[in-house]
C-alpha positions in Angstrom: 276.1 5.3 149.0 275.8 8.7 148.8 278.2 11.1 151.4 276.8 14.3 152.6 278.3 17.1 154.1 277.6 17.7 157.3 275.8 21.4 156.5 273.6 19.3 153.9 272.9 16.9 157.1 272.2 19.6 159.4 269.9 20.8 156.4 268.1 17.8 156.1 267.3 17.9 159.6 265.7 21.0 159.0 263.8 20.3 156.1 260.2 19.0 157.6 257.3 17.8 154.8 253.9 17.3 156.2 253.8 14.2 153.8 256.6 12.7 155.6 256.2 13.2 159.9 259.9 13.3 160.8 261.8 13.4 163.8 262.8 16.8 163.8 259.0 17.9 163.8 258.6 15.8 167.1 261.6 17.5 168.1 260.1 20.5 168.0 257.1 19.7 169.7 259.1 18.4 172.9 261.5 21.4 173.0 258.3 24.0 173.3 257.2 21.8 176.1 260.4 22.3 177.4 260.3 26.1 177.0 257.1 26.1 178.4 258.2 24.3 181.8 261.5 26.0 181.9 259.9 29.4 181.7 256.8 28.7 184.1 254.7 30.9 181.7 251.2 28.5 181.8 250.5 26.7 184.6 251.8 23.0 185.7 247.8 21.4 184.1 248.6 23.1 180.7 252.3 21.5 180.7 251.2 18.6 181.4 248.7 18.0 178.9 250.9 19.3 176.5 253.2 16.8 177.9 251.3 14.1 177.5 250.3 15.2 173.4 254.2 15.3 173.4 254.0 11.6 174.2 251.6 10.5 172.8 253.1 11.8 169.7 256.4 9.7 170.5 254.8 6.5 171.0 254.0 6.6 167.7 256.6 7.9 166.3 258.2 5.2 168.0 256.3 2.6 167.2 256.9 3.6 163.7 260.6 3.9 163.4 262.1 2.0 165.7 259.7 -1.0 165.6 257.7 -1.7 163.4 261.0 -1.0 160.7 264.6 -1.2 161.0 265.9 2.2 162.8 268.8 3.9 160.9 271.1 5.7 162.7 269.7 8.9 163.0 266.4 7.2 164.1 268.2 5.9 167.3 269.9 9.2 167.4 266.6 10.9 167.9 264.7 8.4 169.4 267.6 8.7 172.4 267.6 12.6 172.3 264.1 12.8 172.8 262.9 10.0 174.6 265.5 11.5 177.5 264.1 15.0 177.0 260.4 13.9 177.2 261.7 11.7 180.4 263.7 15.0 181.8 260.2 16.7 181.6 257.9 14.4 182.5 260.7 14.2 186.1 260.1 18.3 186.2 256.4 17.8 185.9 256.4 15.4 188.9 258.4 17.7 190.8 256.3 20.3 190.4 252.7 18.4 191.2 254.4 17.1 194.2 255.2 21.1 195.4 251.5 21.8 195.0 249.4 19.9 196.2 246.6 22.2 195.1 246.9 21.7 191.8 245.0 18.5 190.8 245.7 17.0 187.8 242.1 15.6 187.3 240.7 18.7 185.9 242.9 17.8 182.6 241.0 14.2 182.8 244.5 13.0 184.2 245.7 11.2 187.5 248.7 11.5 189.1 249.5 7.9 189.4 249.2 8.1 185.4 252.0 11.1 185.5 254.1 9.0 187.8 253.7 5.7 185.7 254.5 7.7 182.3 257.6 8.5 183.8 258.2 5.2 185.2 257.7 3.9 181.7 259.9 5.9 180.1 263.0 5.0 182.5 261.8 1.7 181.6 262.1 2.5 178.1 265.7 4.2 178.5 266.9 1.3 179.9 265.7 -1.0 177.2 267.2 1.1 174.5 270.3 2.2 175.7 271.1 0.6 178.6 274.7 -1.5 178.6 272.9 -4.8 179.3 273.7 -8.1 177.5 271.2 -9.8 175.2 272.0 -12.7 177.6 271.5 -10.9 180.5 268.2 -9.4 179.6 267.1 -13.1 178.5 267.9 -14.0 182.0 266.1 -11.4 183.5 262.8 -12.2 181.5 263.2 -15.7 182.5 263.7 -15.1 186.0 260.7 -12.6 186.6 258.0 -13.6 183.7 259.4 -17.3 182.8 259.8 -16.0 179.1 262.5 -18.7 177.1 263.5 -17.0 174.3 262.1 -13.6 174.4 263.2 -11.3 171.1 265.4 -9.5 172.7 267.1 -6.6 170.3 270.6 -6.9 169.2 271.3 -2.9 168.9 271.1 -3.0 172.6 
């Protein structure tokens, strides 16, 4: 295996090909959402849709990398970083919509009850990834609520 230095890591992180979609481009993507919130420069309907592109883009990415193959390490590095900053957003967006009630997210073909269960979701999703459970314990719970025996139930959890 070969050892890289960690300016050669932090370069690879940098290096993006359109050929190969990485993390860092989604990155990218999720931080400018952040800047845009952050900075209040567009209004809370063009966040959110550029929220929701943010996840959209993430679900597959995802889907992609952390299930449909075996994640490496730096997938579930990323995956964690940026699944908790779209979930950190997604949080501020709520906020927001809830302090103005003028604002209505239909006019970006949206509903609010799909902002709030996005959100949901991804706290859902945190909690699956990284959350200190025990595989035995989360078979339990499955059992308990959906009478699931022997669910696959990830062992990097």
């Amino acid at each position: 295996m070969v050892q890289h230095s960690e300016v050669e890591v932090a370069q690879m992180d940098l290096a993006y090909s359109i050929e190969n979609p990485d993390w860092v481009a989604l990155k990218i993507l999720t931080e400018e959402v952040q800047d845009e919130l952050s900075q209040n420069r567009h209004n809370l309907l063009y966040c959110l849709s550029n929220w929701f592109m943010a996840v959209t883009i993430f679900k597959r990415f995802e889907e992609r990398h952390m299930v449909m193959a075996e994640p490496g390490e730096r997938d579930r590095a990323y995956h964690r970083v940026v699944l908790a900053g779209l979930l950190a957003n997604g949080e501020k967006l709520l906020h927001g919509l809830s302090r103005h009630s003028e604002v209505d997210t239909k006019n970006v073909g949206i509903d609010l009850a799909d902002v709030q269960a996005a959100v949901n979701e991804f706290r859902l999703c945190y909690a699956e990834w990284f959350s200190d459970t025990k595989a035995e314990r989360k078979e339990a719970i499955l059992k308990e609520i959906f009478g699931v025996t022997n669910p696959p139930i990830r062992q990097d959890s």
